[in-house]
N, C-alpha and C positions, 0 to 999 in steps of 0.2 A: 662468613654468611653466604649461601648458597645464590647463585644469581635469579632463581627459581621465587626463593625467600626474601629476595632485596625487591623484586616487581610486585608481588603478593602487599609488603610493605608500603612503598608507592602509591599502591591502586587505593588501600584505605585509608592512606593521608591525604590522598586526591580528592577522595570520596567525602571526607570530613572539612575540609576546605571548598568545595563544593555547595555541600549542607550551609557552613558558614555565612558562604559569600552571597547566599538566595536570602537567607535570614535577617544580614545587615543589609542588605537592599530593600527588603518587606520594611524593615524599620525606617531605613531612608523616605524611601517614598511613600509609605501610610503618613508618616510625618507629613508631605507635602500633600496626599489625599484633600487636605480638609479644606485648600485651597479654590472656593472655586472663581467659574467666570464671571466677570462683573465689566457688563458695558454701562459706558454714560459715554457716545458717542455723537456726535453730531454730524449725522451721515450728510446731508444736506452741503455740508463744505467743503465735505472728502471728496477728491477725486476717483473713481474705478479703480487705479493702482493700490489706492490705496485703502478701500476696502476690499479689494482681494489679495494685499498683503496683509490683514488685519483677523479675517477671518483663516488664509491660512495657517499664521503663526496660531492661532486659536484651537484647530485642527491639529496641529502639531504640539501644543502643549498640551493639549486635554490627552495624549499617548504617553508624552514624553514632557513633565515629570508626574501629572497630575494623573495619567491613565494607568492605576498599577494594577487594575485588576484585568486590561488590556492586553499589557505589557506581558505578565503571566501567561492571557491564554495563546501569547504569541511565540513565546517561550515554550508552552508545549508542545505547541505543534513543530519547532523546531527542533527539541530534543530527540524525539524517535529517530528520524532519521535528516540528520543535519548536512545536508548537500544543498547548497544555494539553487538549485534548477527543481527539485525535490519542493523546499520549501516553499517557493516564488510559486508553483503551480497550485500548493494549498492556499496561500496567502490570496490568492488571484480571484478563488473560487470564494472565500472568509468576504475579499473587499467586495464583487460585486453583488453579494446577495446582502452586504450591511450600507448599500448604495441606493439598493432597491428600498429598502424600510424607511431610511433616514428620507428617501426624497417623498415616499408615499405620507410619514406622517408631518415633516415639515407643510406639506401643501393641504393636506387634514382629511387625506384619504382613509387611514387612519389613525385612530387616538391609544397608541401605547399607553401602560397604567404602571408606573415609575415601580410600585408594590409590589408588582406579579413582575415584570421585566428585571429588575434587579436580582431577585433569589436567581431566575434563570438563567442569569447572567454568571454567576459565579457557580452552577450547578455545572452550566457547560465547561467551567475550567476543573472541576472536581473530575468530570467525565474525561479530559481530553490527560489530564494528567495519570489518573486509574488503566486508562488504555495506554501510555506509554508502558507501564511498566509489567500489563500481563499478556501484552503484542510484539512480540519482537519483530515483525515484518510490520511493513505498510500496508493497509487492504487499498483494496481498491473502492470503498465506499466510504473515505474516509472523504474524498471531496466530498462528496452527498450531504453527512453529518456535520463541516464544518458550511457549509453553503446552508445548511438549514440554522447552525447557531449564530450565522451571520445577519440573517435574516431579524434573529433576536438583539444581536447587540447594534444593529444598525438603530434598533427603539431606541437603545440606549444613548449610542449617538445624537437621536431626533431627542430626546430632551435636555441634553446641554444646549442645541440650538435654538428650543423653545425657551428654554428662562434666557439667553443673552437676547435671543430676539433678532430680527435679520431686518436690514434694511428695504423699504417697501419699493423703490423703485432700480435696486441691483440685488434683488431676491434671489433671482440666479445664481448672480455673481460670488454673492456671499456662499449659499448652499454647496456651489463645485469647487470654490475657493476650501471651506473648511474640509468636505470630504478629501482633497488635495489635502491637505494638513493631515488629516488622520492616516492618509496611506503612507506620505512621507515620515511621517515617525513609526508606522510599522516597518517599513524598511528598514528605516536607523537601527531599530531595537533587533533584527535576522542579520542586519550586518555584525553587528558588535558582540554578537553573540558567534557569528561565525567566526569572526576574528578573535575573539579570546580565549574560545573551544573548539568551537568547530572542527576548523580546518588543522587544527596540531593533532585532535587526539580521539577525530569520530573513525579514522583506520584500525585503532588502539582496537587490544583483544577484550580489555577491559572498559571499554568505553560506557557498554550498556549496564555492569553492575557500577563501576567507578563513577558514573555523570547521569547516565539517564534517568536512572532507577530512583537515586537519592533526592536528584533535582526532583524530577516528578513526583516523588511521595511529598515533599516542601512545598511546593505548589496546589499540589490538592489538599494539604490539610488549614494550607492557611484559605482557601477557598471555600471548605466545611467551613471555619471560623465565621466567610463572611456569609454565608448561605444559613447560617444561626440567627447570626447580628441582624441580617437585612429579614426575616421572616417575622421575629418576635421584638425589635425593637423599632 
């Protein structure tokens, strides 16, 4: 077999293992989806350590295992172009505009509507996924578009911390504590993805039909799925 024909070979069993390994993860963690957060705390006793370790593991679970529709659109924003300095500067632009929303409606500047923020939510992972695969460059307005869907998922954020509820006299504390949690697990989830793909095989010639294309179509259709679910159910 021609060495030509053995890479050819390769790239679509990569490709299929690929598909795979997004699929048994959707499964994985839709499974743990349905988890959510549930305080009965008695802030009153707690020391400050210990509700700003409380609220950031809180932060950090709601990405990592409980955030997969998070998880995803962090995933595609890493897949186009998978260089840690690359992704960190879109991640940057994603965290401070869902920092802005979560503290405006935590404090009840305003009142996100779980209804309308949800479809949107998973429409921008339809969008971010759609554009990996008929974008082969990075624009330059893509900071813009994801600073604008961060804006939206930051609502989403701001209602996991309206149903646990934040402690009334380290309101603060809790509030920069959990968005610390949410950015620490978007980290997690740009590292382990650099390290498992990444950095072995985004030089590869085949990186963009073999990983990005397939990842990205998997990701936006289970995204249509939720953009159904969350509209008419």
């Amino acid at each position: 077999m021609k060495k030509s024909s053995l890479k050819i070979l390769s790239q679509k069993l990569f490709s299929k293992n690929i598909f795979r390994l997004v699929f048994l993860l959707a499964l994985f963690l839709f499974s743990n989806s349905v988890v959510a957060h549930t305080m009965a705390y008695d802030f009153k006793s707690m020391s400050k350590t210990g509700i700003g370790w409380l609220y950031l593991k809180m932060g950090f679970t709601h990405i990592i295992p409980l955030g997969f529709d998070h998880i995803l659109f962090i995933l595609g924003i890493f897949l186009l172009k998978p260089k840690l300095k690359t992704v960190i500067w879109q991640a940057t632009a994603f965290t401070i505009a869902h920092s802005i929303t979560l503290g405006l409606a935590i404090y009840g500047y305003i009142r996100p509507t779980p209804s309308i923020i949800e479809p949107i939510i998973a429409l921008s992972i339809i969008f971010i996924g759609v554009e990996n695969i008929i974008t082969k460059d990075l624009k330059w307005w893509r900071l813009l578009i994801l600073f604008l869907f961060g804006l939206i998922h930051g609502c989403g954020f701001a209602g996991v911390l309206a149903g646990a509820g934040l402690p009334e006299k380290d309101f603060l504390l809790g509030l920069l504590s959990f968005n610390a949690g949410v950015e620490a697990g978007q980290i997690t989830v740009i590292l382990l993805a650099y390290f498992i793909f990444g950095k072995w095989f985004a030089d590869k010639s085949w990186y963009r039909t073999g990983i990005t294309i397939p990842a990205s179509l998997c990701i936006s259709l289970i995204a249509f799925y939720w953009t159904i679910e969350r509209v008419f159910y």
